[in-house]
C-alpha positions in Angstrom: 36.8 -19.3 35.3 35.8 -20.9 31.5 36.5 -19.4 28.8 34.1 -16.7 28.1 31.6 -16.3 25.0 32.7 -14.3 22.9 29.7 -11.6 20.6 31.7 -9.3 18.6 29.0 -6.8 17.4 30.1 -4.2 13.7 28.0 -1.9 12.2 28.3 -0.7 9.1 29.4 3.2 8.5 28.2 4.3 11.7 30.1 8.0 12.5 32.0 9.1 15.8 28.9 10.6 17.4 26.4 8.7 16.7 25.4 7.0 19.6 24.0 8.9 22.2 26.9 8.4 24.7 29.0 9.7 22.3 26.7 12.7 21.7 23.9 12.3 19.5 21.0 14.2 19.9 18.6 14.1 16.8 17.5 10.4 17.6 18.6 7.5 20.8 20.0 4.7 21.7 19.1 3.5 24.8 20.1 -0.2 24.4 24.0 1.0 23.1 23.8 3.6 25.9 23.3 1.1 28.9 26.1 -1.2 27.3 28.4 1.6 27.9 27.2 2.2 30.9 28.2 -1.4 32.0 31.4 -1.6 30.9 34.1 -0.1 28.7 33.6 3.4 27.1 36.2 3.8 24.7 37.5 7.5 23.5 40.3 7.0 21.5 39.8 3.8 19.4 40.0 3.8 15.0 39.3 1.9 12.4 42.3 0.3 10.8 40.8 1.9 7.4 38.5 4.4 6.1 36.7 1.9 4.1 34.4 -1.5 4.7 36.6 -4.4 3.4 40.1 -3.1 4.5 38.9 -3.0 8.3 37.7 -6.3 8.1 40.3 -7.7 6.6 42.4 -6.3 9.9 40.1 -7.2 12.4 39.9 -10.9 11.3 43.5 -11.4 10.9 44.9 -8.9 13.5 47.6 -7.7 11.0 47.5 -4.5 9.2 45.1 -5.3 6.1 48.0 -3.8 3.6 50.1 -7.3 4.1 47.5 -8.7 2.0 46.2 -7.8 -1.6 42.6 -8.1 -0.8 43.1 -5.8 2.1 44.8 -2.7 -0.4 42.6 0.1 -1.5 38.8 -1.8 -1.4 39.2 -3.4 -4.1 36.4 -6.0 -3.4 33.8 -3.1 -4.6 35.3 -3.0 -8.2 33.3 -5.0 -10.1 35.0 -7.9 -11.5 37.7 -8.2 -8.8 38.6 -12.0 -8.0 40.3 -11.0 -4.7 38.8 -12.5 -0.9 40.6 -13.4 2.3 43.1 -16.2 1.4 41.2 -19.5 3.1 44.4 -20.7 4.7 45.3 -17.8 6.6 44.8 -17.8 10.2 41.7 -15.6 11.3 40.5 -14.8 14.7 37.6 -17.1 14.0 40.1 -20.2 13.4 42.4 -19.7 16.3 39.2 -19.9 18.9 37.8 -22.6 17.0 41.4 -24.4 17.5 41.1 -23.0 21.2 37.8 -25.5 21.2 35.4 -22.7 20.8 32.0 -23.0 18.5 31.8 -19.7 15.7 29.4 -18.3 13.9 28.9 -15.4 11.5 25.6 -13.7 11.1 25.7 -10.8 8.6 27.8 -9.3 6.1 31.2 -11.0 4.9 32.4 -8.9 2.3 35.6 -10.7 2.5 35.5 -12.4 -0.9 32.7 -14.8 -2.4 32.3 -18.1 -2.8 33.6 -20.5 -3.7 37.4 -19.4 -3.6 36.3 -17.3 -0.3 34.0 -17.1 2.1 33.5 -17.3 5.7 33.0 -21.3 6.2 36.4 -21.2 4.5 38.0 -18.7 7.1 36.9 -20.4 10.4 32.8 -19.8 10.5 31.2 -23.0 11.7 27.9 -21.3 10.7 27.2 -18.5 8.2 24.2 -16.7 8.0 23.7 -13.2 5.9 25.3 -11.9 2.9 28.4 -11.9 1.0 28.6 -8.6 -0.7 29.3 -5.3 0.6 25.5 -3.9 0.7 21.7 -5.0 0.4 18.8 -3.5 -0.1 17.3 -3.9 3.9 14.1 -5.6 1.9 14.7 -7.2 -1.1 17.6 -8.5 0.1 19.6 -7.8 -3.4 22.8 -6.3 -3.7 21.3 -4.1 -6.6 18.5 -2.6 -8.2 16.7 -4.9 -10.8 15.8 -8.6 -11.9 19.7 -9.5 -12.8 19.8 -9.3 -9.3 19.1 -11.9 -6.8 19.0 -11.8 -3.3 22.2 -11.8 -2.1 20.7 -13.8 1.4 22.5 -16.9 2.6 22.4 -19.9 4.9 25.9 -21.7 4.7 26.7 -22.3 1.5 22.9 -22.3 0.5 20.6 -19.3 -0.9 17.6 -18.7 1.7 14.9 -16.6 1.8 13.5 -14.3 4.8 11.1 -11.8 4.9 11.4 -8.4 6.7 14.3 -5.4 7.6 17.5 -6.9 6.9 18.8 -5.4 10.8 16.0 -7.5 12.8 16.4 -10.7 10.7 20.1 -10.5 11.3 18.7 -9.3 15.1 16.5 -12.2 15.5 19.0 -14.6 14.3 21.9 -13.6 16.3 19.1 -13.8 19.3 18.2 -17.8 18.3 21.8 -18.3 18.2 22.5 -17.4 21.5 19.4 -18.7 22.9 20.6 -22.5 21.5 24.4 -21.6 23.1 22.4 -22.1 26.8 23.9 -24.9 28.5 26.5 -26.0 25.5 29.8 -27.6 26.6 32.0 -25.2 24.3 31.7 -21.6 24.5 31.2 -19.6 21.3 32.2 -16.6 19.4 29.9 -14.7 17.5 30.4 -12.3 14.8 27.4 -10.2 14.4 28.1 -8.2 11.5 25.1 -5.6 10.7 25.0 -3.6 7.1 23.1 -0.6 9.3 23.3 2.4 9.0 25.0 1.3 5.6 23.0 2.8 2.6 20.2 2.3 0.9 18.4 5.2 3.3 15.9 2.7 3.9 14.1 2.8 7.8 11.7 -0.5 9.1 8.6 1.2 7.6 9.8 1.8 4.4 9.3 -1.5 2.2 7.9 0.7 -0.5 10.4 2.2 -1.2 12.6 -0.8 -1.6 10.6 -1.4 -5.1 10.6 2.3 -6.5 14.0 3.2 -6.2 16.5 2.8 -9.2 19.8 2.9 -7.3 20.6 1.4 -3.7 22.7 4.3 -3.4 20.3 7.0 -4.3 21.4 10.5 -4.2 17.6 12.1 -3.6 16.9 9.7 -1.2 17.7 10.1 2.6 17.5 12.7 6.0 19.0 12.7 8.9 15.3 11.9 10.4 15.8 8.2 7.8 19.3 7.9 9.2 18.3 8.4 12.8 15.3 5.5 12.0 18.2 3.1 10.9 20.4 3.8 13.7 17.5 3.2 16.0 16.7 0.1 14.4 20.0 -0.9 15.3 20.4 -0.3 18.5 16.8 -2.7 18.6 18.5 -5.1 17.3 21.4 -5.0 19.8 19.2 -4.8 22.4 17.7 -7.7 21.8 20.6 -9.8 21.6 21.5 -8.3 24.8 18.4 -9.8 25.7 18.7 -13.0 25.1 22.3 -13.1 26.6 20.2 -11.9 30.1 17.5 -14.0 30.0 19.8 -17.6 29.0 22.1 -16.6 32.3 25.3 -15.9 29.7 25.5 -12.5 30.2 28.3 -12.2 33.2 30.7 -14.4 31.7 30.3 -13.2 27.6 32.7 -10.5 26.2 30.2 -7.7 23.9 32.1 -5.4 21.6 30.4 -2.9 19.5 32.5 -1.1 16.8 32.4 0.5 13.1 34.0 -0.2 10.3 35.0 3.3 10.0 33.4 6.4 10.1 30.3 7.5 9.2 28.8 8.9 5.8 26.6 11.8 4.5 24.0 11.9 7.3 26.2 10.8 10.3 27.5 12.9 12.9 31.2 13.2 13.6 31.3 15.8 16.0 33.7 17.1 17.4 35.8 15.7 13.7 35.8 16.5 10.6 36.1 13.7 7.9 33.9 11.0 7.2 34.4 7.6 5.4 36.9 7.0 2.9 39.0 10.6 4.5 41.6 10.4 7.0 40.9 12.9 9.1 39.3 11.6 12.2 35.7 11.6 11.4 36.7 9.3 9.0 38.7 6.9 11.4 37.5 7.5 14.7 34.7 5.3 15.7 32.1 4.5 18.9 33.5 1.4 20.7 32.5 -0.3 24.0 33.0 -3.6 25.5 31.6 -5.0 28.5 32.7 -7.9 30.0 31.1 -8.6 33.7 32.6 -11.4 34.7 36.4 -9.6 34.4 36.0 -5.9 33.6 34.8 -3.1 35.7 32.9 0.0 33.9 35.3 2.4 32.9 36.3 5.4 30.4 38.8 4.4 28.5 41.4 6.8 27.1 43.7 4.2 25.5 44.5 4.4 21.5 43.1 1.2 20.0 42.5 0.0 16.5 40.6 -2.8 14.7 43.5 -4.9 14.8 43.7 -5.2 18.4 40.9 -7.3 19.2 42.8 -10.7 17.9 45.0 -10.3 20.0 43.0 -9.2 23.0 40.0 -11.8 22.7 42.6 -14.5 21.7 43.9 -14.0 25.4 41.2 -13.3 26.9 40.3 -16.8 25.5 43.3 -18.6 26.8 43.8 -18.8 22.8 46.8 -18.7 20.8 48.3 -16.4 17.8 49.9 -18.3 15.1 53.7 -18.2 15.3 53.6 -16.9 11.4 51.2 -15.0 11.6 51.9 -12.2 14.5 49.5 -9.8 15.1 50.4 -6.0 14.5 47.6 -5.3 16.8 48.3 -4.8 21.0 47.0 -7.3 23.6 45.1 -4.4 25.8 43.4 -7.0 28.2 45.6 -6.4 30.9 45.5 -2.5 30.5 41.2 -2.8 31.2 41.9 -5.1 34.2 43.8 -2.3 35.2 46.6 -4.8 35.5 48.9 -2.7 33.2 49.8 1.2 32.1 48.1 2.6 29.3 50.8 2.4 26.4 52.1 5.3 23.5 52.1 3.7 20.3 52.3 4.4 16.9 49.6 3.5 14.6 49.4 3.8 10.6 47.1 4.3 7.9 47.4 5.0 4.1 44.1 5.0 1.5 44.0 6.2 -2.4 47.2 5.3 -3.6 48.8 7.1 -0.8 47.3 10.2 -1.8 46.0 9.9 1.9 48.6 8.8 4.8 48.6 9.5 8.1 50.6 8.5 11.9 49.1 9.0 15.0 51.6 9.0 18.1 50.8 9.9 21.7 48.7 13.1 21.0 50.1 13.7 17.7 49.0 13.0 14.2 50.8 13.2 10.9 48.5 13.8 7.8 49.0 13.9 4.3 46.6 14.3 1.2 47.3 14.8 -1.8 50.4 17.3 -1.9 49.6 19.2 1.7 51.0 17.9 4.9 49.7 18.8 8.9 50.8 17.8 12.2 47.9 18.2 14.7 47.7 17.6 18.3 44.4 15.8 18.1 44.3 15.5 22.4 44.2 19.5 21.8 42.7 20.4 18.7 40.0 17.3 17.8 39.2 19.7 14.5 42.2 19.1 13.0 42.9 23.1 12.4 45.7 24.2 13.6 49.0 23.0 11.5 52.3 22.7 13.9 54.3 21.6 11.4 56.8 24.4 11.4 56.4 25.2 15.0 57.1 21.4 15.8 59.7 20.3 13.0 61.6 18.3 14.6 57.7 15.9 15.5 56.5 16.2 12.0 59.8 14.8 10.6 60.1 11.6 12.7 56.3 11.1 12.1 56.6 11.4 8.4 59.7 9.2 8.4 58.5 6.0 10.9 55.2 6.2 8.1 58.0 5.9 5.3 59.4 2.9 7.0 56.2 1.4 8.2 54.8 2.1 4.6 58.3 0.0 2.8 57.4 -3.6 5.0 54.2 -3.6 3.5 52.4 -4.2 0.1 53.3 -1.8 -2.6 49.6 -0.4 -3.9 51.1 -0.9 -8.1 49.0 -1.0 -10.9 49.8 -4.7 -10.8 48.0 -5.2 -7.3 45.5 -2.9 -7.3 43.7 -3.4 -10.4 44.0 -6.8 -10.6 42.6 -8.1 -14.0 39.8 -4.4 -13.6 38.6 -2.5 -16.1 41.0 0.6 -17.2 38.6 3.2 -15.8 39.0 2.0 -12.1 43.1 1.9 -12.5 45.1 2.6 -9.6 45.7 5.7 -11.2 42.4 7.1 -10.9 40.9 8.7 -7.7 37.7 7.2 -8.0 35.1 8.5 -4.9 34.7 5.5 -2.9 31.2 6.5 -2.1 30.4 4.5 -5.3 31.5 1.4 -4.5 29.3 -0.7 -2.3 32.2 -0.3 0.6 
């Protein structure tokens, strides 16, 4: 068999539930809903982080984002941070381009800006979308006001487009593949959406792109404007799954659909608590599927997954590579959906707000910590995250808590040093400052 395409499909914030296969009810999504239906149906996969820019930096280089200084605490949001994705590490995107595959990006980077950073320097053949970490779904602008321009790009060249951010980034993605038909190289393509990212903007709603003063406005917003924007989205999908139909590349093309991390303010988390920027589940638990024809029969999945897994997975999958200095933290879990192999216990790890936040999850257990108050929760058993075993399970709690204190020492410390990096003294390390300020 070739090597298969390869459309690796994020939104932006999107919660646990939102998707009607995982349980939405208060608007659909039919196109996301028949992807599941074709292939994998995953219950148990996370976010690598709570936050935008951490994830990504795990899913691109399949290692846990904390080995690397733009990967600790989101500090790309902080204004005046000079921080991005170093250009000569190895990224999923340069490994299958070395593995003779074409790549593009269409969306949002958010991984540094230009020109120390940027996805052209990370292993993008083609960039199309935006650098920061959200846009106003009209203007185009990553804030509210002339000083702004439109944060809209075409390589390394500004461009402009007229419409809803989510179907320009939908038709794009959809010319993309539709020029793939018939190419002697197989490709892999990052479709990267901002939806259902803030501003609480739907596709009818250009007006109020010019009256509002903040993207992030706190009287703007209902769950009926969410449910618009997550419908938009699942438009957008559908019409790439579209075009993959009608060019004859659908059988042999691997589609992923994931979150960043969980969802925020309007999203449903059900049956979690938490949302973005919290550890609890709803914060870390997100919607994945995968459907891969050619290879992969439909299937619930029940393995535990993270972000960082896919490098590793699509790089095989690809007949691809890791680099020998670069290993992956991530899992290989191709051969477990090819039923080829057991699913496997791990042990995955998180930590967010200057540790205030750290947590372990291990079979069905999960170790949690914020601020000064420690749980264990069987999350198989009690999805809330309610009941507190840690004095009827000591002995659990105690090697949970220590493999995160061992995990935690092999990584970057988060010090004043590395965290603030040249920022003001009001965003210090220090400081708890609510993420849901920073364009994350």
């Amino acid at each position: 068999m070739t090597a298969p395409n390869i459309v690796f499909i994020l939104a932006d914030d999107l919660g646990w539930a939102d998707l009607g296969v995982y349980g939405a009810t208060d608007f659909k999504t039919p196109h996301l809903d028949r992807l599941a239906a074709q292939g994998v149906r995953f219950n148990q996969a996370y976010a690598n982080s709570a936050v935008c820019s951490a994830t990504r930096i795990a899913l691109i280089t399949g290692r846990y984002q904390y080995r690397l200084q733009a990967g600790l605490e989101e500090p790309l949001a902080r204004h005046g941070a000079q921080l991005g994705l170093p250009a000569d590490h190895p990224t999923l995107p340069s490994l299958l381009k070395q593995a003779g595959y074409d790549t593009a990006l269409i969306g949002k980077w958010h991984l540094g800006k230009p020109p120390a950073y940027g996805p052209q320097r990370s292993g993008y053949d083609y960039f199309f979308g935006n650098h920061s970490g959200a846009i106003d779904y009209f203007t185009h602008k990553p804030g509210v006001g002339e000083q702004f321009s439109p944060d809209l790009w075409q390589g390394n060249e500004p461009v402009e487009r007229t419409g809803y951010y989510t179907y320009i980034l939908g038709d794009e993605a959809t010319r993309y593949v539709h020029e793939r038909k018939g190419q002697d190289k197989p490709f892999f393509l990052s479709l990267h959406f901002t939806a259902p990212h803030w501003p609480w903007e739907g596709p009818d709603d250009e007006h109020v792109a010019h009256s509002i003063k903040d993207l992030f406005h706190y009287d703007g917003g209902s769950l009926k404007k969410y449910g618009e924007i997550v419908e938009a989205l699942d438009k957008a999908v559908g019409q790439v799954l579209q075009a993959l139909d009608d060019s004859g590349q659908a059988d042999n093309t691997i589609v992923i659909f994931t979150s960043d991390n969980g969802g925020e303010r309007f999203s449903k988390t059900w049956p979690f608590t938490g949302q973005k920027t919290e550890l609890l589940e709803g914060g870390i638990r997100v919607p994945t599927l995968l459907r891969w024809s050619a290879r992969i029969q439909p299937q619930v999945q029940e393995q535990v997954t993270a972000s960082f897994d896919w490098l590793p997975t699509l790089l095989a999958a690809a007949g691809a590579r890791q680099h020998p200095d670069f290993p992956s933290d991530g899992q290989n879990i191709l051969p477990i959906l090819e039923g080829h192999a057991a699913q496997t216990e791990r042990s995955l790890f998180w930590r967010y707000k200057s540790q205030a936040q750290r947590a372990v999850r291990q079979g069905p257990w999960k170790y949690l910590k914020i601020n000064d108050n420690e749980f264990l929760f069987n999350v198989e058993e009690d999805a809330r995250e309610r009941a507190n075993l840690k004095v009827h399970q000591p002995e659990i709690f105690a090697e949970l808590r220590r493999q995160w204190e061992q995990w935690n020492e092999q990584l970057l410390p988060i010090t004043a040093e590395n965290y603030s990096h040249g920022l003001s003294p009001d965003i210090q390390a220090d400081r708890y400052v609510p993420e849901r300020l920073s364009q994350g």
